[in-house]
HTML snippet that shows the backbone in 3Dmol.js (N, CA, C, O; Angstrom):
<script src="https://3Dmol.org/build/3Dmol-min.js"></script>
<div id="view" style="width:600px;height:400px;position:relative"></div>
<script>
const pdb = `
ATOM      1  N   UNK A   1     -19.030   3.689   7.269  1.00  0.00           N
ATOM      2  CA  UNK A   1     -18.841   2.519   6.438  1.00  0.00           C
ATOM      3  C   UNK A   1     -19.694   2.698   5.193  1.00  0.00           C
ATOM      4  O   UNK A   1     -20.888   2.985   5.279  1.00  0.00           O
ATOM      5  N   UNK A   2     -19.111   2.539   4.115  1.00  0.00           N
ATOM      6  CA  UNK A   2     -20.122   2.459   2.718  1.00  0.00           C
ATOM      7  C   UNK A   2     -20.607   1.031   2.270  1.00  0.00           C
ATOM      8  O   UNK A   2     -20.069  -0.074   2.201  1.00  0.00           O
ATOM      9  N   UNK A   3     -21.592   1.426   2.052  1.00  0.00           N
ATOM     10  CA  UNK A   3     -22.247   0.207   1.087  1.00  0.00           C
ATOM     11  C   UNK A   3     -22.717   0.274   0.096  1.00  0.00           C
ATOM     12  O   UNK A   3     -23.332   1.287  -0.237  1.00  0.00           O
ATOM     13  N   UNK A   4     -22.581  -0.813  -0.723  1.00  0.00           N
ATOM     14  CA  UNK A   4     -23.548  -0.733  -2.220  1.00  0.00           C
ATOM     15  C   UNK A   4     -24.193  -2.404  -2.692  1.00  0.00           C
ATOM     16  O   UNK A   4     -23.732  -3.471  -2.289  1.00  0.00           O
ATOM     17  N   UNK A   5     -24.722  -2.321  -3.121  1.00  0.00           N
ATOM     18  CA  UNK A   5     -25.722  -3.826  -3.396  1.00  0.00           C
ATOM     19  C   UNK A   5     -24.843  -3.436  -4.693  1.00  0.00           C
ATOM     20  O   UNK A   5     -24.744  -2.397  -5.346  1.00  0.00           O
ATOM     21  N   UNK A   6     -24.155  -4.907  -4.802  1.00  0.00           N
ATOM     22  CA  UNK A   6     -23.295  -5.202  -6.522  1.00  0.00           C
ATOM     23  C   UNK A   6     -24.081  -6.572  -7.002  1.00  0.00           C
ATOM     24  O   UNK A   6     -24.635  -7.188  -6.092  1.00  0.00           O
ATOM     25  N   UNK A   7     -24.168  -7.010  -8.080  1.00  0.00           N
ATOM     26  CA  UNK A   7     -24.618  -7.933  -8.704  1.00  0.00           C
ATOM     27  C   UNK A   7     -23.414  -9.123  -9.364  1.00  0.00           C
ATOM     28  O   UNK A   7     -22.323  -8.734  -9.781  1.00  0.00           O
ATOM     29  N   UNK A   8     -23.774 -10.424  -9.373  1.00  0.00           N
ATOM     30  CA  UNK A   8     -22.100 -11.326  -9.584  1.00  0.00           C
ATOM     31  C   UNK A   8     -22.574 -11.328 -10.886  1.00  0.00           C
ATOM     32  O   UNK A   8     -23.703 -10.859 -11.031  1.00  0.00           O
ATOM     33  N   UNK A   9     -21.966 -11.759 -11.925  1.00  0.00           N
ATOM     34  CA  UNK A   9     -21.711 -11.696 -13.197  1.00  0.00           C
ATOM     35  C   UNK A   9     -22.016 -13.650 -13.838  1.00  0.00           C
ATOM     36  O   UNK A   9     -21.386 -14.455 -13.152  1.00  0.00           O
ATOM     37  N   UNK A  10     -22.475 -13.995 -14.462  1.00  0.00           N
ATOM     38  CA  UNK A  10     -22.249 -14.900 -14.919  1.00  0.00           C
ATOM     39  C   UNK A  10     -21.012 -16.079 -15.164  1.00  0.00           C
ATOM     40  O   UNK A  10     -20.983 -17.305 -15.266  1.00  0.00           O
ATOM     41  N   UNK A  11     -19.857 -14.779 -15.200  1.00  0.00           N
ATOM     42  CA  UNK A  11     -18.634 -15.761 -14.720  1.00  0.00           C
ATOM     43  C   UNK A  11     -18.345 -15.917 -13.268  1.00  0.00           C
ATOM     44  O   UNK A  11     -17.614 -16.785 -12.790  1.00  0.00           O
ATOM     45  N   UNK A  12     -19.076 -14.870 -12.521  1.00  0.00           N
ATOM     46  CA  UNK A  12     -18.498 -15.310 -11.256  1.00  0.00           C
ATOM     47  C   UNK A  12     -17.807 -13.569 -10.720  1.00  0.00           C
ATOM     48  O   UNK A  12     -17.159 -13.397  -9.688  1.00  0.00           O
ATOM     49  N   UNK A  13     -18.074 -12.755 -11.466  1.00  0.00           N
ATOM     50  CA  UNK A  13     -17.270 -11.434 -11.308  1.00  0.00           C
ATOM     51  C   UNK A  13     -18.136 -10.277 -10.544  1.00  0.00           C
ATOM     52  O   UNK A  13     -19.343 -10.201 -10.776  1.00  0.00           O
ATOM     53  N   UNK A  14     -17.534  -9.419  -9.672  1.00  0.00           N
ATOM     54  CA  UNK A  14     -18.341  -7.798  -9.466  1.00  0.00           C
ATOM     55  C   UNK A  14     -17.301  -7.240 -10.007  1.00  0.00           C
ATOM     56  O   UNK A  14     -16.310  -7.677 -10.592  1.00  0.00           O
ATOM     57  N   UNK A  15     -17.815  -5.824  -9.619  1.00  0.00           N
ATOM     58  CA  UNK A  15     -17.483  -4.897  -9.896  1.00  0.00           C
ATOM     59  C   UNK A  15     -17.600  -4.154  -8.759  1.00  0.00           C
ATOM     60  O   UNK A  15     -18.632  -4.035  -8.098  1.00  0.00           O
ATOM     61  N   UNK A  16     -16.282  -3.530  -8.474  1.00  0.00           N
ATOM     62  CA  UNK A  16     -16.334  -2.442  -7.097  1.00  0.00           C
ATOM     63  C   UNK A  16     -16.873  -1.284  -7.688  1.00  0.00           C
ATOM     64  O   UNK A  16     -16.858  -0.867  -8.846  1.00  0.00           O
ATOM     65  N   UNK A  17     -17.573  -0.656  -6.155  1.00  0.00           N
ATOM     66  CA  UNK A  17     -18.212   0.949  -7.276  1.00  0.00           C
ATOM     67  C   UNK A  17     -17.445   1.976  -7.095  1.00  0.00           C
ATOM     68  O   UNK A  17     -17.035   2.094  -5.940  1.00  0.00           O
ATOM     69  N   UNK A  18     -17.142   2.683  -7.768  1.00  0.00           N
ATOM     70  CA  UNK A  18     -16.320   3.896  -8.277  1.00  0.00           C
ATOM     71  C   UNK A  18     -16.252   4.402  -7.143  1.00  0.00           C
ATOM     72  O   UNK A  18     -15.149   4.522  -6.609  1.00  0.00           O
ATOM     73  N   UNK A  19     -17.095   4.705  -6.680  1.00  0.00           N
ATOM     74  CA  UNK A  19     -16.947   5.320  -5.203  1.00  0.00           C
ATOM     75  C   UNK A  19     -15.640   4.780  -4.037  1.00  0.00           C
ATOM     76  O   UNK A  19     -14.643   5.170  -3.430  1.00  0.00           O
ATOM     77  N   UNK A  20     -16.517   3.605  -4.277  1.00  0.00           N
ATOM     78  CA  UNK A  20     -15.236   2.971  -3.545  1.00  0.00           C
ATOM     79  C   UNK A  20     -13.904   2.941  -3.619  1.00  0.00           C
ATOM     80  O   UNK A  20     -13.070   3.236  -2.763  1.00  0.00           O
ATOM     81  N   UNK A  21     -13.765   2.539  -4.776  1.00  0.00           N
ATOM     82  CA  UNK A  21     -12.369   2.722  -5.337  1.00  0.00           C
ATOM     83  C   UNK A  21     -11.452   4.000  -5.128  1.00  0.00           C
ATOM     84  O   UNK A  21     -10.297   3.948  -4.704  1.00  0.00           O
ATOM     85  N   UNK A  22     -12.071   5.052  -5.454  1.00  0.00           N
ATOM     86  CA  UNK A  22     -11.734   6.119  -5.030  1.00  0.00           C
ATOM     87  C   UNK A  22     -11.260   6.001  -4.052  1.00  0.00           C
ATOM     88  O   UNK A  22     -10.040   5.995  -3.891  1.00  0.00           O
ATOM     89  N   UNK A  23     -12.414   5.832  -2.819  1.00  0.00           N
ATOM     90  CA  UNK A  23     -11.949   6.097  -1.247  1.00  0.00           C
ATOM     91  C   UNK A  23     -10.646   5.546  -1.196  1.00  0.00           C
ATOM     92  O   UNK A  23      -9.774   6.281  -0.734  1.00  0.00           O
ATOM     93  N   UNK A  24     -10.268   4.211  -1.635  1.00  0.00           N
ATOM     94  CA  UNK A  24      -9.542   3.324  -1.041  1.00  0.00           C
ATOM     95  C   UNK A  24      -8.552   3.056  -1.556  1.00  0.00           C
ATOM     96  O   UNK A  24      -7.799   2.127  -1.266  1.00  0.00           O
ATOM     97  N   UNK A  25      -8.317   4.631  -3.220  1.00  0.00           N
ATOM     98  CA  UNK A  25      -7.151   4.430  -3.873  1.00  0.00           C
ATOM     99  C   UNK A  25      -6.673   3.138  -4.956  1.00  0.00           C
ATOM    100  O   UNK A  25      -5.595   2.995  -5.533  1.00  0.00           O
ATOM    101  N   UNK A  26      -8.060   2.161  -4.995  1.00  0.00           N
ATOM    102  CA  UNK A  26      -7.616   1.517  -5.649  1.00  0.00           C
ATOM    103  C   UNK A  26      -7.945   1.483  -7.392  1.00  0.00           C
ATOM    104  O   UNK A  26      -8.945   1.702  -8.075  1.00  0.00           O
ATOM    105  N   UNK A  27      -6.608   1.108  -7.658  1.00  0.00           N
ATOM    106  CA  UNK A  27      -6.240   1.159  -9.116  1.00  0.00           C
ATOM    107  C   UNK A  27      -6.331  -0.355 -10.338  1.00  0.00           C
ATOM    108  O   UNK A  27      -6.228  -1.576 -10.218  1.00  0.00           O
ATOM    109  N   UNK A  28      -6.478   0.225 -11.015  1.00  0.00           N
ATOM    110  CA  UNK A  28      -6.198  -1.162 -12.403  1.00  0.00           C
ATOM    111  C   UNK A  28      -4.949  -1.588 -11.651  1.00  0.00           C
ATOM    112  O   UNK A  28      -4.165  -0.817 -11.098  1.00  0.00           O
ATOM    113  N   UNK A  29      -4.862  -2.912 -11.700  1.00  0.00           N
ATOM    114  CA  UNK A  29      -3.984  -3.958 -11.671  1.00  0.00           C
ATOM    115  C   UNK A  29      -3.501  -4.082 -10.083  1.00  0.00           C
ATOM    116  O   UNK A  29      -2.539  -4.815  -9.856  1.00  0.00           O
ATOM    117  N   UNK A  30      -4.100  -3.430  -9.050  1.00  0.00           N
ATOM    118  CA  UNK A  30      -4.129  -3.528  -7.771  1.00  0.00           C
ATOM    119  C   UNK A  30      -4.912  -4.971  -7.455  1.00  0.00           C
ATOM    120  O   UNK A  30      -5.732  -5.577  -8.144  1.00  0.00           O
ATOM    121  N   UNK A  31      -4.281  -5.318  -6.010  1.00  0.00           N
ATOM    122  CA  UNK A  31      -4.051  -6.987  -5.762  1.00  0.00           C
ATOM    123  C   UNK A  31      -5.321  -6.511  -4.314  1.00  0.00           C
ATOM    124  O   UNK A  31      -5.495  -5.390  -3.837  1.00  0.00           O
ATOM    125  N   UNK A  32      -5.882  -7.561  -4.008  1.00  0.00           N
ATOM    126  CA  UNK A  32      -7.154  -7.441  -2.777  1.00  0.00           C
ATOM    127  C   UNK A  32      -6.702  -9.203  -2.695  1.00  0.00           C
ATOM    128  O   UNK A  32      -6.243 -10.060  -3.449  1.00  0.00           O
ATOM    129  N   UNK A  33      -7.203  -9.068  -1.156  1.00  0.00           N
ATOM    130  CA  UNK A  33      -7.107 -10.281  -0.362  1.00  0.00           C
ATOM    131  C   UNK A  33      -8.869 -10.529  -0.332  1.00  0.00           C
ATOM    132  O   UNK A  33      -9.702  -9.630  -0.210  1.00  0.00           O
ATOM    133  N   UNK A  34      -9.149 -12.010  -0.480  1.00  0.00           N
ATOM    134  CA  UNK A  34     -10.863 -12.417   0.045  1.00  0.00           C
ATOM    135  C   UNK A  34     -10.510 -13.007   1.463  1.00  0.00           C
ATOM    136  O   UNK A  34      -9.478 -13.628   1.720  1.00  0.00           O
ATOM    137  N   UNK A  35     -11.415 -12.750   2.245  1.00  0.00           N
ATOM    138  CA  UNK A  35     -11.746 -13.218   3.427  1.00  0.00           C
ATOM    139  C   UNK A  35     -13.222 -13.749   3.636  1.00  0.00           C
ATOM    140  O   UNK A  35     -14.064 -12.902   3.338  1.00  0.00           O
ATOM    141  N   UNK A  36     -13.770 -15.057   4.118  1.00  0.00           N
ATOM    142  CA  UNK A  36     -14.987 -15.687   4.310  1.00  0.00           C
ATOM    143  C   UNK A  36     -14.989 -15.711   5.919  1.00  0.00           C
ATOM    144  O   UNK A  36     -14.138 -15.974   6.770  1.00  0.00           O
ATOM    145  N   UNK A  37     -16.055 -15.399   5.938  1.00  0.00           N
ATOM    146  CA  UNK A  37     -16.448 -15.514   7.682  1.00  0.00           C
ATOM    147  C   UNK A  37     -17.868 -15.989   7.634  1.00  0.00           C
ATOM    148  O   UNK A  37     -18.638 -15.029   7.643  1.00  0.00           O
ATOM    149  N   UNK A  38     -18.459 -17.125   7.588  1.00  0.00           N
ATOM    150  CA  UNK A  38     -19.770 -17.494   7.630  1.00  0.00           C
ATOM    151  C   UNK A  38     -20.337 -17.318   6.124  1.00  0.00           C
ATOM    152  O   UNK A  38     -20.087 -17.975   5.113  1.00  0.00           O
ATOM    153  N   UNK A  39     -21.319 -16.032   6.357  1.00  0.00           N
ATOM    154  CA  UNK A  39     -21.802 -15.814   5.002  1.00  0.00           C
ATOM    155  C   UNK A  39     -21.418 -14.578   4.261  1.00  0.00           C
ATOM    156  O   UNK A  39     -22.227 -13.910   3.617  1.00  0.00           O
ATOM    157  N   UNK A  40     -19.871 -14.242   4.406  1.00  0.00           N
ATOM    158  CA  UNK A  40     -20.069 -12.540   4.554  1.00  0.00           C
ATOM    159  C   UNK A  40     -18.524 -13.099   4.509  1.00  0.00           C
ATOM    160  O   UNK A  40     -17.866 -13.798   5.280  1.00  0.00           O
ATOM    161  N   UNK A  41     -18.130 -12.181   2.681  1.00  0.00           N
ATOM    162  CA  UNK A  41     -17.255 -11.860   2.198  1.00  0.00           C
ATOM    163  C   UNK A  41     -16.550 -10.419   2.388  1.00  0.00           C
ATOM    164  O   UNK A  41     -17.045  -9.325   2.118  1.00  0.00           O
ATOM    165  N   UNK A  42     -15.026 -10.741   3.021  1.00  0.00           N
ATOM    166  CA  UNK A  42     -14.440  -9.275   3.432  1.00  0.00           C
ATOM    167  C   UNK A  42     -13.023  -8.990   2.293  1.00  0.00           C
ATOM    168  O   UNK A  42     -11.982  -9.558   2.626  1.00  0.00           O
ATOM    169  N   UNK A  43     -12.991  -8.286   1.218  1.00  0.00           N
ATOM    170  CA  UNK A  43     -11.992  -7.716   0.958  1.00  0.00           C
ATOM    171  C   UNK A  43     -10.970  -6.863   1.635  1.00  0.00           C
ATOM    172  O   UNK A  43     -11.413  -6.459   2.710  1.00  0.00           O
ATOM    173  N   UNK A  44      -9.688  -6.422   1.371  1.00  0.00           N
ATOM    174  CA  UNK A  44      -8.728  -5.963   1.815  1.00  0.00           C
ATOM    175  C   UNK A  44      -7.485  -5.445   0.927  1.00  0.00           C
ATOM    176  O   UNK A  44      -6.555  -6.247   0.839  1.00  0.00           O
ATOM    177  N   UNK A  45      -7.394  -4.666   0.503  1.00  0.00           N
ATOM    178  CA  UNK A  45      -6.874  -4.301  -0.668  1.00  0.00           C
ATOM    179  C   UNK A  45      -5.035  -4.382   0.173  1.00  0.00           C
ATOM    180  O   UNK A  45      -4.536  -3.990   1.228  1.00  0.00           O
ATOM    181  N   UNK A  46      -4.504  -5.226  -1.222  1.00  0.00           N
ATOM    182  CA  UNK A  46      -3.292  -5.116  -0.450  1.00  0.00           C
ATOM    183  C   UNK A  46      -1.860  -4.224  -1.241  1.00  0.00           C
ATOM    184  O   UNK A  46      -1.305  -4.385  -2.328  1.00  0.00           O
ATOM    185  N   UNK A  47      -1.673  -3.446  -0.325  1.00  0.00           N
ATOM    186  CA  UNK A  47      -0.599  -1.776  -1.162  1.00  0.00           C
ATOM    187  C   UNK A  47       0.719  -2.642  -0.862  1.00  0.00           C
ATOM    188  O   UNK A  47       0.910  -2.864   0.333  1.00  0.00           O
ATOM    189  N   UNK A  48       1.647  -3.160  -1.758  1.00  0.00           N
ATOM    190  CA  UNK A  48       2.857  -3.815  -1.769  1.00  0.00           C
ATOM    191  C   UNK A  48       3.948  -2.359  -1.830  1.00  0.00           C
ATOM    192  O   UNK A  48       3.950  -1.383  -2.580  1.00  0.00           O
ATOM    193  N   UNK A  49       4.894  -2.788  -0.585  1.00  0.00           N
ATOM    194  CA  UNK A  49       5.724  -1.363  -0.643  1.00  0.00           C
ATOM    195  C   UNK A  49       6.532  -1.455  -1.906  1.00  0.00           C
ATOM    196  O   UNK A  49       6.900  -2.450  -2.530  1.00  0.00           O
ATOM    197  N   UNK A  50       6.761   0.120  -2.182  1.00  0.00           N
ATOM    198  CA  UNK A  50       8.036   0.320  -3.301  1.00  0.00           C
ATOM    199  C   UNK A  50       9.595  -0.224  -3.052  1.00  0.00           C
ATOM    200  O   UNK A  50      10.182   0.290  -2.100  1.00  0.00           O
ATOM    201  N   UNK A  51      10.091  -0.920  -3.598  1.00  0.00           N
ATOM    202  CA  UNK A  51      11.758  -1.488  -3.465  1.00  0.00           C
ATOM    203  C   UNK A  51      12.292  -0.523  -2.359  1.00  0.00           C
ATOM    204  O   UNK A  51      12.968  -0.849  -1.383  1.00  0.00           O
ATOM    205  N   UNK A  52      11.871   0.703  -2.691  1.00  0.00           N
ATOM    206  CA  UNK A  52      13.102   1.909  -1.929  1.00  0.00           C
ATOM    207  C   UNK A  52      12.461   1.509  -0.023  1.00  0.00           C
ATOM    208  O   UNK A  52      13.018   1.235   1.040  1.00  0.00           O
ATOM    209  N   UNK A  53      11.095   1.688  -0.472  1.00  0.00           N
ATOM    210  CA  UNK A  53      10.020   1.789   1.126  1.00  0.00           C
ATOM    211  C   UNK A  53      11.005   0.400   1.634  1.00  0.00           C
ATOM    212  O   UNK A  53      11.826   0.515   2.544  1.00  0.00           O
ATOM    213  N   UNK A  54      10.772  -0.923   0.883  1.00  0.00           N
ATOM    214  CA  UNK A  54      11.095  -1.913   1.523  1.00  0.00           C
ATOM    215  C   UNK A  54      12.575  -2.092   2.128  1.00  0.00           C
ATOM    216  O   UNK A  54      12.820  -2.593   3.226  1.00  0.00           O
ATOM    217  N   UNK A  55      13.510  -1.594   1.218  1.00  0.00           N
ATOM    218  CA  UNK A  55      15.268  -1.296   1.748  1.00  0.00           C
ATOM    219  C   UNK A  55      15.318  -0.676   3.025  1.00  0.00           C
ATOM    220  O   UNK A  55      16.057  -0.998   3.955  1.00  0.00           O
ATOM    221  N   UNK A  56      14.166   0.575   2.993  1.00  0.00           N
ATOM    222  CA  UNK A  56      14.154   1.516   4.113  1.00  0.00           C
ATOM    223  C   UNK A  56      14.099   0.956   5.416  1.00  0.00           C
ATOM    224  O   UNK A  56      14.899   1.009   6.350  1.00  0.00           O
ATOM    225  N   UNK A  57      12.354   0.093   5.216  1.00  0.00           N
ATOM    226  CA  UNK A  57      11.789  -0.951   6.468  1.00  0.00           C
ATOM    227  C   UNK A  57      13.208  -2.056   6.945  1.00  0.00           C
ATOM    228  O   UNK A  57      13.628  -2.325   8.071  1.00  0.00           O
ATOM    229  N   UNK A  58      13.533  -2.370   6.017  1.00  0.00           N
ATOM    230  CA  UNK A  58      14.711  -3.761   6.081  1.00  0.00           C
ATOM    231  C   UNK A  58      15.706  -2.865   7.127  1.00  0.00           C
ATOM    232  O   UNK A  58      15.981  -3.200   8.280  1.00  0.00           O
ATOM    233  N   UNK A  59      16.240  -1.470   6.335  1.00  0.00           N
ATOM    234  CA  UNK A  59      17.578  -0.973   7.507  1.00  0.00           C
ATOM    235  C   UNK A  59      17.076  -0.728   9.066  1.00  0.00           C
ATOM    236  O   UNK A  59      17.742  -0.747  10.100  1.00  0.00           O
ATOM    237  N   UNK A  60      15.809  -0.514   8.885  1.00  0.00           N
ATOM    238  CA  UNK A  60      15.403  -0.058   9.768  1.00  0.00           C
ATOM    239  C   UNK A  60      15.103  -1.165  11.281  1.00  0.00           C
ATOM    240  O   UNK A  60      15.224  -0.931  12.483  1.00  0.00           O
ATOM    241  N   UNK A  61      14.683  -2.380  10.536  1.00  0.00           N
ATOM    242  CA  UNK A  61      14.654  -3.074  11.344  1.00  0.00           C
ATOM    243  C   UNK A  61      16.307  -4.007  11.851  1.00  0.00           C
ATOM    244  O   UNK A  61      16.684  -4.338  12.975  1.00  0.00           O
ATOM    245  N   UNK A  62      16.910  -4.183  10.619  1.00  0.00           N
ATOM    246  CA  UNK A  62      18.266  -4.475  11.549  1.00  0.00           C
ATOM    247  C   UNK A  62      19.256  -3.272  12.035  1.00  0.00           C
ATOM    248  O   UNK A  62      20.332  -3.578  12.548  1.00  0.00           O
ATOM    249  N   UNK A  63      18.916  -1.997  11.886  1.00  0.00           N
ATOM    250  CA  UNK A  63      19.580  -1.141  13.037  1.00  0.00           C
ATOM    251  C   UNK A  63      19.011  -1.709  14.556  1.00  0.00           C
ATOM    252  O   UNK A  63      19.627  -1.914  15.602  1.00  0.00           O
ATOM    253  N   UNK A  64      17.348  -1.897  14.156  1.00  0.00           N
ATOM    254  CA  UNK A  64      16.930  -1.966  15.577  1.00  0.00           C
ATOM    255  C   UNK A  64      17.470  -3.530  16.541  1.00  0.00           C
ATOM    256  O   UNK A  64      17.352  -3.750  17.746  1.00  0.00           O
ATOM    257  N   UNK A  65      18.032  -4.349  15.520  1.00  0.00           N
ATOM    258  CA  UNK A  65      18.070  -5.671  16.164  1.00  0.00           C
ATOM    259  C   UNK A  65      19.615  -5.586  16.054  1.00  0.00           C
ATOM    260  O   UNK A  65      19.983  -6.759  16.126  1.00  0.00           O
ATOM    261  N   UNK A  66      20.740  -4.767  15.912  1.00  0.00           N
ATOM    262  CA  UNK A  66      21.907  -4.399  16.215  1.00  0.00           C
ATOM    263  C   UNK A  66      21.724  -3.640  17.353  1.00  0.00           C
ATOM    264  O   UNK A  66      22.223  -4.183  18.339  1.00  0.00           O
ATOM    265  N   UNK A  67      21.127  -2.454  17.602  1.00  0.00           N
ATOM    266  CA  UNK A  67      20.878  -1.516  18.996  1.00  0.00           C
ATOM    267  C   UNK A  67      20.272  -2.409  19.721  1.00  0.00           C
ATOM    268  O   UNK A  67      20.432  -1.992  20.868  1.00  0.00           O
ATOM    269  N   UNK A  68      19.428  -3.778  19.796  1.00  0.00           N
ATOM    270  CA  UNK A  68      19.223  -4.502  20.925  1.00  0.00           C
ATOM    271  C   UNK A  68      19.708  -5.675  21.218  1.00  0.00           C
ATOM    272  O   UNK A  68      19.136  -6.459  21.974  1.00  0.00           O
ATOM    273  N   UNK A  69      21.062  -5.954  20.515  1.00  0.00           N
ATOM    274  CA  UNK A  69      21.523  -7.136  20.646  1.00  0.00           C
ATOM    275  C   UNK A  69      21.257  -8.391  20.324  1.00  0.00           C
ATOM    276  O   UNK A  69      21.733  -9.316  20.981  1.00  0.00           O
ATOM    277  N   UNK A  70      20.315  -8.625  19.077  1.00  0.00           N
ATOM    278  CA  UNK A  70      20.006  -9.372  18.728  1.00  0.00           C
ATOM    279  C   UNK A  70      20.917  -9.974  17.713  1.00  0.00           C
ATOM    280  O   UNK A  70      21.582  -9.102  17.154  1.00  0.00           O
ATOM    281  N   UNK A  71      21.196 -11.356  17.235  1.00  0.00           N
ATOM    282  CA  UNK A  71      21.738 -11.486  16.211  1.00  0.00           C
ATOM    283  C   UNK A  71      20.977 -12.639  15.350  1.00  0.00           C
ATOM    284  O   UNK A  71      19.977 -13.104  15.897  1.00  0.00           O
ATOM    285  N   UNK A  72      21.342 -13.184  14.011  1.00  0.00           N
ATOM    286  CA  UNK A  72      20.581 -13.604  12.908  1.00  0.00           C
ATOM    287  C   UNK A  72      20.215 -15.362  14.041  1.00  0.00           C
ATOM    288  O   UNK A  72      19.179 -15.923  13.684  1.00  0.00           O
ATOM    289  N   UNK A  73      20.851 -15.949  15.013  1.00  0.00           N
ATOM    290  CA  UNK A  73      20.216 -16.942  15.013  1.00  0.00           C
ATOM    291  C   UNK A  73      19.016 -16.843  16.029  1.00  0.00           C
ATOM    292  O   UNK A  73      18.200 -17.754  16.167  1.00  0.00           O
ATOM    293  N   UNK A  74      18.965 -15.157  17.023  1.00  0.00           N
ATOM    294  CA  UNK A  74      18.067 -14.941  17.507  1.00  0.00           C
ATOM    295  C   UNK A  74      17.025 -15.513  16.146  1.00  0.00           C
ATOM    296  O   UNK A  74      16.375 -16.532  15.911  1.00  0.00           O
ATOM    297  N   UNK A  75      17.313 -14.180  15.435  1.00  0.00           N
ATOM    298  CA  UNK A  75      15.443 -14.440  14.867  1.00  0.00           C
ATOM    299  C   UNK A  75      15.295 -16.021  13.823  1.00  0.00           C
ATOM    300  O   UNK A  75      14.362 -16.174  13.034  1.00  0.00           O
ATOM    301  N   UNK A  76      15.901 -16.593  13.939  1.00  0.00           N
ATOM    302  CA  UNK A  76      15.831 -17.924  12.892  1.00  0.00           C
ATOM    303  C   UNK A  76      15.028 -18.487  14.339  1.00  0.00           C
ATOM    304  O   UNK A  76      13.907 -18.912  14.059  1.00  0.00           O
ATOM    305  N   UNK A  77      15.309 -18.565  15.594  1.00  0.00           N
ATOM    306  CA  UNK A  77      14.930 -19.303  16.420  1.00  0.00           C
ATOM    307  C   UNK A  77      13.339 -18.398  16.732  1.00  0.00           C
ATOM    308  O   UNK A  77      12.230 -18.932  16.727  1.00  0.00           O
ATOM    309  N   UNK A  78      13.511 -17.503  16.888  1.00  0.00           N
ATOM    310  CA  UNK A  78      12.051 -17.144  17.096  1.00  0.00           C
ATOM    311  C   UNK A  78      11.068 -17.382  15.822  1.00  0.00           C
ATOM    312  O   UNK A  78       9.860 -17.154  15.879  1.00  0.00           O
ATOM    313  N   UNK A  79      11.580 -17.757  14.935  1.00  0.00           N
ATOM    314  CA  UNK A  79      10.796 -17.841  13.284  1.00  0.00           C
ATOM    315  C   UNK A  79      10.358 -19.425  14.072  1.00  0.00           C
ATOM    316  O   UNK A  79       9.238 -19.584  14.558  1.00  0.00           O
ATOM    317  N   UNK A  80      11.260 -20.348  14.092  1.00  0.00           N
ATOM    318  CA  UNK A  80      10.862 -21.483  14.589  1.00  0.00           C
ATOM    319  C   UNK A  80       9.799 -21.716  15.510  1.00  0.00           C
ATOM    320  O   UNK A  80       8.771 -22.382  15.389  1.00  0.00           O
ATOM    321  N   UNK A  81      10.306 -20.948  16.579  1.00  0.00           N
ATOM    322  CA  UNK A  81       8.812 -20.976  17.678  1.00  0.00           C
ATOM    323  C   UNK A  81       7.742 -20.980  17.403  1.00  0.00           C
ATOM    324  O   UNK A  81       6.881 -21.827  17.640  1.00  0.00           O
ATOM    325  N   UNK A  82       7.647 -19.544  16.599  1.00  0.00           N
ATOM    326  CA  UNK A  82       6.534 -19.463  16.198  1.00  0.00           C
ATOM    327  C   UNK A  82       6.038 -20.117  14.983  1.00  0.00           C
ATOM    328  O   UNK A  82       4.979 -19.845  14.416  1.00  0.00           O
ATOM    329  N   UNK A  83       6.701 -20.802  14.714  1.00  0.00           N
ATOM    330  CA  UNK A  83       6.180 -21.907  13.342  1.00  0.00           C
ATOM    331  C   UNK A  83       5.308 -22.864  13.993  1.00  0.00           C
ATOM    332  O   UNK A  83       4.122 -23.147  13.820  1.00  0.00           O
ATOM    333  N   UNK A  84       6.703 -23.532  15.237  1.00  0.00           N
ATOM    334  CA  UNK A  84       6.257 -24.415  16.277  1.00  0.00           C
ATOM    335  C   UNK A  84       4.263 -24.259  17.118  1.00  0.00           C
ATOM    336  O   UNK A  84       3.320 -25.049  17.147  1.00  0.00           O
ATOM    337  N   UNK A  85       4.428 -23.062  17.563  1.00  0.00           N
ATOM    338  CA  UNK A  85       2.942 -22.314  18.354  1.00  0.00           C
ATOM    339  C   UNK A  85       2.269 -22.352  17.257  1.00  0.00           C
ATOM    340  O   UNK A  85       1.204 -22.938  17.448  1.00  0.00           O
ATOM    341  N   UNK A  86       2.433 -21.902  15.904  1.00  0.00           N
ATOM    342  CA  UNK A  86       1.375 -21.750  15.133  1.00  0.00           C
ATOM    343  C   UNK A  86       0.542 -23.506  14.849  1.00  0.00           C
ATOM    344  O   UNK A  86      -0.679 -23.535  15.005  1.00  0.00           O
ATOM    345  N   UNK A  87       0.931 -24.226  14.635  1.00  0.00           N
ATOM    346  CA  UNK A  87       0.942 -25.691  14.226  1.00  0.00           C
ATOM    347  C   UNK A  87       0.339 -26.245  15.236  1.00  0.00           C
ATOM    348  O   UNK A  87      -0.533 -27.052  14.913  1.00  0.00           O
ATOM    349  N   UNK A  88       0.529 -26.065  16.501  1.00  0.00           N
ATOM    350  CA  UNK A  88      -0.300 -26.313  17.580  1.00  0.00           C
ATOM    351  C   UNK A  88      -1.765 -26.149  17.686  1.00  0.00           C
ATOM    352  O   UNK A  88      -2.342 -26.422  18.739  1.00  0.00           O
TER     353      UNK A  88
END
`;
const viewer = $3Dmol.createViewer("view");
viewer.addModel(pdb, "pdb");
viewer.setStyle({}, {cartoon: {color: "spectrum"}});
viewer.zoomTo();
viewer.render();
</script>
């Protein structure tokens, strides 16, 4: 795990260190998620697939829900459930 002591900025800003960035591929205009847990801030850099990646994932998953017999009001009803469980 790396660490570095960063300093906040007067507006409210850091700066990731080069190092890091590197490791983790991240670029100008790349999107990160904040996470708070007590006192202790967790980033998460988030890689949005390419159109083509996402068409790919999409065929991929309704071949798999054609080869198991699933059809579109299966998953509308499981979207529900779990809307339902989550809210609970």
């Amino acid at each position: 795990m790396g660490m570095e002591i960063i300093k906040v900025s007067t507006k409210g800003q850091i700066a990731i260190p080069i190092s890091m960035r590197k490791k983790l591929s991240i670029e100008t205009g790349d999107s990160l998620v904040a996470f708070t847990y007590g006192d202790t801030i967790m980033l998460k850099v988030i890689k949005l697939p390419s159109s083509e990646e996402f068409k790919k994932t999409l065929d991929e998953a309704q071949q798999w829900a054609k080869d198991n017999g699933l059809k579109e009001s299966d998953v509308n009803d499981f979207v529900k459930n779990s809307r339902k469980n989550y809210s609970q």
